[in-house]
Structures are given as C-alpha cells and as structure tokens.
DSSP file (Angstrom, degrees, kcal/mol; ACC not computed):
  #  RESIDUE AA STRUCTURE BP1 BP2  ACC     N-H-->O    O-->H-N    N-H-->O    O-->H-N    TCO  KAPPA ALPHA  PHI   PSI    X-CA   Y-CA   Z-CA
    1    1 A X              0   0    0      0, 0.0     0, 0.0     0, 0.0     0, 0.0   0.000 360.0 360.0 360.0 131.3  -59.4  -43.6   19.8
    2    2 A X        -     0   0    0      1,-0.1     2,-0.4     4,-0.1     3,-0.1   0.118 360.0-131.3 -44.1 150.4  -59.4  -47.6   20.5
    3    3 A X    >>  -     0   0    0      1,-0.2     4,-2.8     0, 0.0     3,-0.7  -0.874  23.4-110.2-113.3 158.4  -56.0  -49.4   20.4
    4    4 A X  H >> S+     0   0    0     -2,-0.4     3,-4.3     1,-0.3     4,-0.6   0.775 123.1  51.6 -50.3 -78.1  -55.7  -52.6   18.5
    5    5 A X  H 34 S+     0   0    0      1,-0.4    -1,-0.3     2,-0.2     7,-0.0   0.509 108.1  49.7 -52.9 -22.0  -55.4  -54.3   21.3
    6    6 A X  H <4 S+     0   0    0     -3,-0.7     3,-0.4     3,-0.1    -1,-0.4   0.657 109.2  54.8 -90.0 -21.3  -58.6  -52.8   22.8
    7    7 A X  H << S+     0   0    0     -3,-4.3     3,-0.4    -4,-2.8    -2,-0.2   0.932 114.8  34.6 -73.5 -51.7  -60.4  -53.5   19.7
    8    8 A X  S  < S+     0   0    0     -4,-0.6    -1,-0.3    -5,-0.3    -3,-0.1  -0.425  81.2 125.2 -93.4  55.1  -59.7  -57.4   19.5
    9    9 A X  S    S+     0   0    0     -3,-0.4     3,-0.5    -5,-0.1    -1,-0.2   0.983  80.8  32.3 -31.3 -72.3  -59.8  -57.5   23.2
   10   10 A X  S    S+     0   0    0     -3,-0.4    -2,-0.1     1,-0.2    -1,-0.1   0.383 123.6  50.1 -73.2  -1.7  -62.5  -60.3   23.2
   11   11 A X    >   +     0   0    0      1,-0.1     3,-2.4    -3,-0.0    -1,-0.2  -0.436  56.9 158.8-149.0  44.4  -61.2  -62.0   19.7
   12   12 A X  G >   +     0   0    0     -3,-0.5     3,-2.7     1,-0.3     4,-0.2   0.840  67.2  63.7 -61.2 -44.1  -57.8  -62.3   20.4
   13   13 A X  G 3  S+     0   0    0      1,-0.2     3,-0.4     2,-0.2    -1,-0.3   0.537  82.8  80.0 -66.1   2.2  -57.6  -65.1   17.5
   14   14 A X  G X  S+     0   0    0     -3,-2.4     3,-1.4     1,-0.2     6,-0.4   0.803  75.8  70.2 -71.6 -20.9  -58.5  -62.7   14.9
   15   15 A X  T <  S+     0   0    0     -3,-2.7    -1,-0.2     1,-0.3    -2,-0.2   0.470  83.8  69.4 -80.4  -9.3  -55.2  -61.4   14.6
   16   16 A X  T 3  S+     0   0    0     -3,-0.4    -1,-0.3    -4,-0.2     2,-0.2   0.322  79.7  94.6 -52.6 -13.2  -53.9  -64.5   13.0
   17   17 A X  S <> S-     0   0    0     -3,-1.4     4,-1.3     1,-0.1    -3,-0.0  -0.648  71.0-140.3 -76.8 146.4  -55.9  -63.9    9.8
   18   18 A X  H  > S+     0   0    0      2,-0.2     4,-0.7    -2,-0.2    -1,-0.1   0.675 100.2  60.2  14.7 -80.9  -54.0  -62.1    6.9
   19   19 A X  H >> S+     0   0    0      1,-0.2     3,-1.8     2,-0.2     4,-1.7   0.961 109.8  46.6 -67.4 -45.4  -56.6  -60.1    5.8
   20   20 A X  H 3> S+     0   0    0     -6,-0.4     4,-1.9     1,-0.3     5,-0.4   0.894 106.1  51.7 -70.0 -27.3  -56.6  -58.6    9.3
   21   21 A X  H 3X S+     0   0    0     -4,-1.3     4,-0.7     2,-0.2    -1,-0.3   0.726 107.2  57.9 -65.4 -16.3  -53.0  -58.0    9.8
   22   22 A X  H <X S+     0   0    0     -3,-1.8     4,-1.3    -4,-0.7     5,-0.2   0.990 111.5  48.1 -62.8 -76.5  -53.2  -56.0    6.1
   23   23 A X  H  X S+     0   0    0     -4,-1.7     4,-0.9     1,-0.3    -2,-0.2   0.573 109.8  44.6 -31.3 -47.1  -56.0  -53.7    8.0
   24   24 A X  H  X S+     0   0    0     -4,-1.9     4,-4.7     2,-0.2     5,-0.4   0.893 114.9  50.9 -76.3 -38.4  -54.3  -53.0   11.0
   25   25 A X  H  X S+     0   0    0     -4,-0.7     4,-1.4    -5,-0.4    -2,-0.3   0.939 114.6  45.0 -61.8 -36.5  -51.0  -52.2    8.7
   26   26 A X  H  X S+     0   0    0     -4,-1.3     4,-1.2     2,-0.2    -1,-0.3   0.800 105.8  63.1 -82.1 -20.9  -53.2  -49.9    6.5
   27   27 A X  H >X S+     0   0    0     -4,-0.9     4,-1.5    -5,-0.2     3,-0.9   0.950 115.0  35.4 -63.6 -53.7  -54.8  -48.2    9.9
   28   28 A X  H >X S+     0   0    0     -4,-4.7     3,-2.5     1,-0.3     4,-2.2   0.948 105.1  58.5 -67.4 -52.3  -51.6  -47.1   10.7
   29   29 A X  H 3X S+     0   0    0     -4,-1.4     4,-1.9    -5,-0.4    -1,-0.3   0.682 112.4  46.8 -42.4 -42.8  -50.2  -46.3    7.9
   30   30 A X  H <X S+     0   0    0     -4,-1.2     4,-1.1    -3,-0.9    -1,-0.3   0.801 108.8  58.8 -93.7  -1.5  -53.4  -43.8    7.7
   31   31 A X  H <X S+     0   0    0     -3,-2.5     4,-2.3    -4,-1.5     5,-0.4   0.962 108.3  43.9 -41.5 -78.2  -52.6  -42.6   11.5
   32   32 A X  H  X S+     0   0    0     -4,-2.2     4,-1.9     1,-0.3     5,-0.2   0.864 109.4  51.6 -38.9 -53.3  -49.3  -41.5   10.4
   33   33 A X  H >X S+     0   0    0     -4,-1.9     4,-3.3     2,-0.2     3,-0.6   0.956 112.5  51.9 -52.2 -48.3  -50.7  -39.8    7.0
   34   34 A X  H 3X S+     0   0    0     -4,-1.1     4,-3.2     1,-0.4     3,-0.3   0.915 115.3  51.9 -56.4 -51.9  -53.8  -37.6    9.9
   35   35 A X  H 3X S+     0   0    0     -4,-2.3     4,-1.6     1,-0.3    -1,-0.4   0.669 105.2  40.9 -57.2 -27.8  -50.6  -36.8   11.7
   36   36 A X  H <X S+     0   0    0     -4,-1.9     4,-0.7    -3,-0.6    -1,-0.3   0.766 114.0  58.2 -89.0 -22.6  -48.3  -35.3    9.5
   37   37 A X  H >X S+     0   0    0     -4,-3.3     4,-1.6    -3,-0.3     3,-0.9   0.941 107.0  46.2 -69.9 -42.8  -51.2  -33.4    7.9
   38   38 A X  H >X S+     0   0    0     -4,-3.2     3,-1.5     1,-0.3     4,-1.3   0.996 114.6  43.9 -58.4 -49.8  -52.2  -31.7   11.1
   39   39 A X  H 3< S+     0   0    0     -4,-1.6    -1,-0.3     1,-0.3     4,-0.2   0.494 116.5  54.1 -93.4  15.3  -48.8  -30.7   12.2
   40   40 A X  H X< S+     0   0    0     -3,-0.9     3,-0.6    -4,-0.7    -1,-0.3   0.738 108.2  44.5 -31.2 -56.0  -48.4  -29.6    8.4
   41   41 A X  H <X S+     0   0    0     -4,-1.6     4,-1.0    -3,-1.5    -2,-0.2   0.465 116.8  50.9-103.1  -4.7  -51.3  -27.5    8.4
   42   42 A X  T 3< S+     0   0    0     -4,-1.3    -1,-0.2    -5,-0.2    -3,-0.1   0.838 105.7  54.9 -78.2 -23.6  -49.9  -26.1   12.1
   43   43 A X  T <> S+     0   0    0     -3,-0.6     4,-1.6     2,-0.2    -2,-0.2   0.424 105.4  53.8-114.0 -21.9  -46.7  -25.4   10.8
   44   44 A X  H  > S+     0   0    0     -4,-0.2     4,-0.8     2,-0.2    -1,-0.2   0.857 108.9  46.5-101.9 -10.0  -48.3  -23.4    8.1
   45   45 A X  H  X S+     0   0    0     -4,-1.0     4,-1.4     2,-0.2    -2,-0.2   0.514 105.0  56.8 -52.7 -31.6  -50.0  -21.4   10.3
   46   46 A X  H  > S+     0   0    0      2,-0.1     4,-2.2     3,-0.1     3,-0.3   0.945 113.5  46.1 -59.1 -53.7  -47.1  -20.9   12.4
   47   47 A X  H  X S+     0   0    0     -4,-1.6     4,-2.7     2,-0.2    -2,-0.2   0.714 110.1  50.0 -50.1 -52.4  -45.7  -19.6    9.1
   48   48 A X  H  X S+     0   0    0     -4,-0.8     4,-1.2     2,-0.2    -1,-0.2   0.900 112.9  51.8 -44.9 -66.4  -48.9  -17.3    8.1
   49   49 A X  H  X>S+     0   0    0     -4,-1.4     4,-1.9     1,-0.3     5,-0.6   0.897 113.1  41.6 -76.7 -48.4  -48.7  -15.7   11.8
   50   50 A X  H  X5S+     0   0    0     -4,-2.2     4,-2.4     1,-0.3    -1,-0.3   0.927 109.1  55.8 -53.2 -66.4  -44.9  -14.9   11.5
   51   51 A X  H  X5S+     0   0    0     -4,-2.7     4,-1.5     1,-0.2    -1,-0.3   0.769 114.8  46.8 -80.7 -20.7  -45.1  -13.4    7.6
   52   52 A X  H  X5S+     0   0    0     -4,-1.2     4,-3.2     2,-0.2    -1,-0.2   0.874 113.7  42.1 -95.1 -33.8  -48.0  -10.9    9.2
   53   53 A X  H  X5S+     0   0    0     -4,-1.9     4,-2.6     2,-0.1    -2,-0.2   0.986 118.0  47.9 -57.6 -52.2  -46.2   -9.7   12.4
   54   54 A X  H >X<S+     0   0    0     -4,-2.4     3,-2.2    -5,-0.6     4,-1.1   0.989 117.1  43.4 -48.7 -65.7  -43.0   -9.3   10.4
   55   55 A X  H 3X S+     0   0    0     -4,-1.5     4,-0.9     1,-0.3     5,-0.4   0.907 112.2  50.0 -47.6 -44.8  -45.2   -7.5    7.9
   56   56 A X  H 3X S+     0   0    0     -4,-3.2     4,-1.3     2,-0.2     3,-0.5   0.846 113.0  55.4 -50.9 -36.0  -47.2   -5.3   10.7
   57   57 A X  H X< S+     0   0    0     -4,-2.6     3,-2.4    -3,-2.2     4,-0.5   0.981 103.4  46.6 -83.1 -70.1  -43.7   -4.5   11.9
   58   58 A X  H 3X S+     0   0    0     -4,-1.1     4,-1.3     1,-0.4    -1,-0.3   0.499 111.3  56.3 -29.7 -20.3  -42.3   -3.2    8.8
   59   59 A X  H 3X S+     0   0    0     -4,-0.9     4,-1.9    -3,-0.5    -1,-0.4   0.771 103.6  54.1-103.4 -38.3  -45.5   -0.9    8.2
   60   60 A X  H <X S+     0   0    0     -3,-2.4     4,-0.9    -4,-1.3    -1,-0.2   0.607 111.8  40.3-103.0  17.1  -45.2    0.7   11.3
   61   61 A X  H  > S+     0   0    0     -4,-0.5     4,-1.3    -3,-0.1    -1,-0.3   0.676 116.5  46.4 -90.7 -23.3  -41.6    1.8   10.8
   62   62 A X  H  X S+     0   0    0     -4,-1.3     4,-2.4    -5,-0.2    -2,-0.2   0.902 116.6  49.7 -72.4 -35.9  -42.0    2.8    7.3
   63   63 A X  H >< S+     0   0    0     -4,-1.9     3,-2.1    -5,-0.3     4,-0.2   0.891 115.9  44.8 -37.3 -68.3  -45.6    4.7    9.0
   64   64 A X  H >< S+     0   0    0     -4,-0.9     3,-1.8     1,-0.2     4,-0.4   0.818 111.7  52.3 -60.8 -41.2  -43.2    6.2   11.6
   65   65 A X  H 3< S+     0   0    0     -4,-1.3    -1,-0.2     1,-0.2    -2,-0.2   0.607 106.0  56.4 -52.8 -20.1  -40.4    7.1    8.7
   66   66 A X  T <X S+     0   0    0     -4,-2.4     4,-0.6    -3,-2.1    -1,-0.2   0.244  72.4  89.6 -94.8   9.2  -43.1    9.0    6.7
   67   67 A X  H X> S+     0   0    0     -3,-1.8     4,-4.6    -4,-0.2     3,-0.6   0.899  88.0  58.4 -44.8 -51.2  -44.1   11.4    9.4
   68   68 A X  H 3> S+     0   0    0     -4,-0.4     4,-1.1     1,-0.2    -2,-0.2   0.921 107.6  44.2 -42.2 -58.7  -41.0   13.6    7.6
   69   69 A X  H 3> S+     0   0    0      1,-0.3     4,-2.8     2,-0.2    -1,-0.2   0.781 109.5  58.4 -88.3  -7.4  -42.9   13.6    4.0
   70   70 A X  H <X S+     0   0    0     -4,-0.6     4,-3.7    -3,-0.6     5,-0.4   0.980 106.5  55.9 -61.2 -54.6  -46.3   14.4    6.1
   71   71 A X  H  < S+     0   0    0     -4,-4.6     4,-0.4     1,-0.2    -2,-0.2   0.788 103.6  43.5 -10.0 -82.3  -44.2   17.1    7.0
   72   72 A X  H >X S+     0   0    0     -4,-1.1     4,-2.9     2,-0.3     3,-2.0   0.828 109.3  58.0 -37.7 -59.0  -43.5   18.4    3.8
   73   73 A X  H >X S+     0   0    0     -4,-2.8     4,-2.5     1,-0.4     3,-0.9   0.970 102.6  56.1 -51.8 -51.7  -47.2   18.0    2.5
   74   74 A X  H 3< S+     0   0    0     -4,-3.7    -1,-0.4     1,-0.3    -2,-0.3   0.650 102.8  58.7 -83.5  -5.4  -48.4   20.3    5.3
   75   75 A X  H <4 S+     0   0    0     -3,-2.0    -1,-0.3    -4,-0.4    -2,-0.2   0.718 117.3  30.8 -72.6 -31.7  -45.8   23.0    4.0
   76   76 A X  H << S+     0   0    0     -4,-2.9     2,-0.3    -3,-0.9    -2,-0.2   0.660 129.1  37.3-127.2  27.0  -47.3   23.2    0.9
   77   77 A X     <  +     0   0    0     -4,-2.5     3,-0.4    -5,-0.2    -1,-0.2  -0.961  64.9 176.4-108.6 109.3  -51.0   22.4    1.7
   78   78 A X  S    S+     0   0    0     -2,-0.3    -4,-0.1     1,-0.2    -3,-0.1   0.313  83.0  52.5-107.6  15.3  -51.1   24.2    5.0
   79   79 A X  S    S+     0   0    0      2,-0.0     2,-0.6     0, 0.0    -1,-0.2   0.139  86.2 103.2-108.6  27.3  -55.2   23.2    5.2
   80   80 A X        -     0   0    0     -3,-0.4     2,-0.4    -6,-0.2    -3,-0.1  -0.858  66.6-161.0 -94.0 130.9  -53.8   19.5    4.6
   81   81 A X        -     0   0    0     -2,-0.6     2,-0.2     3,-0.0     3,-0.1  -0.990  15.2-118.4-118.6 146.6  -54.1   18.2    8.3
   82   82 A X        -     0   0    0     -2,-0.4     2,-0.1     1,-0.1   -15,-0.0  -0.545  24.1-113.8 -64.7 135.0  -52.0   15.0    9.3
   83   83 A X        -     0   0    0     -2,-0.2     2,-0.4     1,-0.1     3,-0.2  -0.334  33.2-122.2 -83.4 129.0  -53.7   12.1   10.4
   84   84 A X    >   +     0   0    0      1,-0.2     3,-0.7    -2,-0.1     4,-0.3  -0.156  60.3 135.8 -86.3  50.2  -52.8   11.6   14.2
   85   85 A X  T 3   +     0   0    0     -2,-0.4     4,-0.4     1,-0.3     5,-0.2   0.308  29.2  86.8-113.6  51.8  -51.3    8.3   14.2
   86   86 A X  T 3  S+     0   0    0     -3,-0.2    -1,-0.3     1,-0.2     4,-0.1   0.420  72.0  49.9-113.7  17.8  -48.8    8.0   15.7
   87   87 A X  S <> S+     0   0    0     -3,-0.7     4,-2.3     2,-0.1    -1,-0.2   0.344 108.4  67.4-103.8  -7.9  -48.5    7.2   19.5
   88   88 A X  T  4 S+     0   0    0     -4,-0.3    -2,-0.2     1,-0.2    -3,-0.1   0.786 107.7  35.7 -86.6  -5.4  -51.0    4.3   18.4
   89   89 A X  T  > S+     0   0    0     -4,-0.4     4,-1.8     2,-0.2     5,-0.2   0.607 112.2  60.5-110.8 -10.9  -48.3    2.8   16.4
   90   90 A X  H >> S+     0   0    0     -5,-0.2     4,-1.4     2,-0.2     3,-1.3   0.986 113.0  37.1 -38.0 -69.4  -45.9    3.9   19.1
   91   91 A X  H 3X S+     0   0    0     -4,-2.3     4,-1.5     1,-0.3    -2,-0.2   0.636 117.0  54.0 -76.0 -15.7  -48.0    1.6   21.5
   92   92 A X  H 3> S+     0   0    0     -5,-0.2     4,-1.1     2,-0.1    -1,-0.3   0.935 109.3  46.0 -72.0 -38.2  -48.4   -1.0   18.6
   93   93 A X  H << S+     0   0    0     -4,-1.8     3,-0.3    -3,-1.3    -2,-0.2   0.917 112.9  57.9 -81.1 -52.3  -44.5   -1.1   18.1
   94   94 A X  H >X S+     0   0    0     -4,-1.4     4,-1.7     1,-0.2     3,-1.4   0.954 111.0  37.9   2.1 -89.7  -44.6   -1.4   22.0
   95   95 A X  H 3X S+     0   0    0     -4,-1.5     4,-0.7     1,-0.3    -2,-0.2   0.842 112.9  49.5 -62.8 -38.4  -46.6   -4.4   22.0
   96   96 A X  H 3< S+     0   0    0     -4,-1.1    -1,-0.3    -3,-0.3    -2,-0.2   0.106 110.3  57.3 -92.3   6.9  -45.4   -6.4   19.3
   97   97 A X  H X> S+     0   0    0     -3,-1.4     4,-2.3    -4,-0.2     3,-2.1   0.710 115.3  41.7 -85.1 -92.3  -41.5   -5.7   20.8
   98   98 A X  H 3X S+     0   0    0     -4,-1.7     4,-1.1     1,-0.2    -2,-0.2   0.363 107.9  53.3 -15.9 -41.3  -42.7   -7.1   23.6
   99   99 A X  H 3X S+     0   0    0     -4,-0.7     4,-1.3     2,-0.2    -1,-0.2   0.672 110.7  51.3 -73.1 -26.0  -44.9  -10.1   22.2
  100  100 A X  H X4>S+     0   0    0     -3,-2.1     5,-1.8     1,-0.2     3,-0.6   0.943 110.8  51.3 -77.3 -31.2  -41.6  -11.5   20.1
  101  101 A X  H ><5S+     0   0    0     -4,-2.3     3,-5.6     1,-0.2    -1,-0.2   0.976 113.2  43.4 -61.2 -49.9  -39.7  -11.2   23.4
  102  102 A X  H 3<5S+     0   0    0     -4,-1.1    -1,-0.2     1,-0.4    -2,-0.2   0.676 119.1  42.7 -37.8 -26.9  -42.4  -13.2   25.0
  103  103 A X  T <<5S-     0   0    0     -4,-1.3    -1,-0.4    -3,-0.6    -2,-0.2  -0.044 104.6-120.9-122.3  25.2  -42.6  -15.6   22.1
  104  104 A X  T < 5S+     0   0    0     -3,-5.6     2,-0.3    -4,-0.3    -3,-0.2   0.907  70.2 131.1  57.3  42.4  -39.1  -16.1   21.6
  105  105 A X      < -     0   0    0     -5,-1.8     2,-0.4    -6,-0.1    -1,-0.2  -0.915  44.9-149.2-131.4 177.6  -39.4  -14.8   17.9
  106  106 A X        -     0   0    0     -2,-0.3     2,-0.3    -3,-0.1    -9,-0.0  -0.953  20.4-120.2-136.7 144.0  -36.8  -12.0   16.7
  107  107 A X              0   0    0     -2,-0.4   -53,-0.0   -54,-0.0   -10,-0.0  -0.628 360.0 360.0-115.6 121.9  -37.9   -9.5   13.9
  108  108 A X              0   0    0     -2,-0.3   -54,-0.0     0, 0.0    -2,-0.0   0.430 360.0 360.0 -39.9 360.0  -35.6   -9.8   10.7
C-alpha cells in the first residue's frame, strides 16, 4: 500500500486543499478501523482454538474415567465388547500435553 507521501509525490501542492486534507484524515481513520478488525477477527480465533483443545482435553479424561462403567457393562452384557480406545487417547493426551507446553498455553 502507497504512503501519502508516495501518492502526492509529483503534486506536492495538493495537500494544501481542504478537501484533500479531509480524505487523507478519513483514509486513516479507515486504516485504523481494517486493523482492529483483523486482529479482532484473530483474536477470536485464538479464542475458538483454545475453547476446542480445552474441550478435546476434558473428553479424553472423562473417555479415560469411563473405562470403569465399560467395565461394569461388560459384567452384565458379557457379548457387549468395549470399543478399544484407549491408547489412541493415551497418545492424544500425549500430544496435546505436549503442544500446550510448546505453545505456552496451560489446561484449566
């Protein structure tokens, strides 16, 4: 993007009108606005990404805390077979320990 001063390069005397000093004052003015909407819309994405790790984490502890009631079921369904998932949320719990060290975020 052009700077004022790169726009009226060749027309230095334009910048004594008025009208044109309004126009530059509203150019910025809508600069500022582009910028606080992007790092708005970054910041709520930052936000998005946090409330679903946090969430992923919490599911895979409750997951790992309801192995016990799997338990249970398969004592009084013995053809009920338990779903085997659990060293892939081992290695999920793993990975996401790991990524918050990485990223310098901490789990509630």
């Amino acid at each position: 993007m052009k700077s004022i001063n790169q726009i009226f390069k060749n027309n230095k005397h334009l910048l004594e009108y008025e009208e044109v000093q309004n126009l530059i004052k509203y150019t910025e003015e809508l600069e500022d606005e582009i910028v606080e909407s992007n790092n708005s819309k970054i910041y709520s994405k930052e936000e998005l990404l946090i409330e679903l790790v946090t969430e992923i984490k919490s599911s895979i502890d409750s997951f790992l805390d309801d192995e016990k009631e799997y338990e249970k079921l398969k004592e009084r369904y013995p053809e009920f077979e338990k779903p085997d998932f659990r060293e892939g949320m081992i290695n999920l719990k793993k990975y996401l320990n790991e990524w918050s060290k990485n990223n310098r975020f901490f789990f509630d």
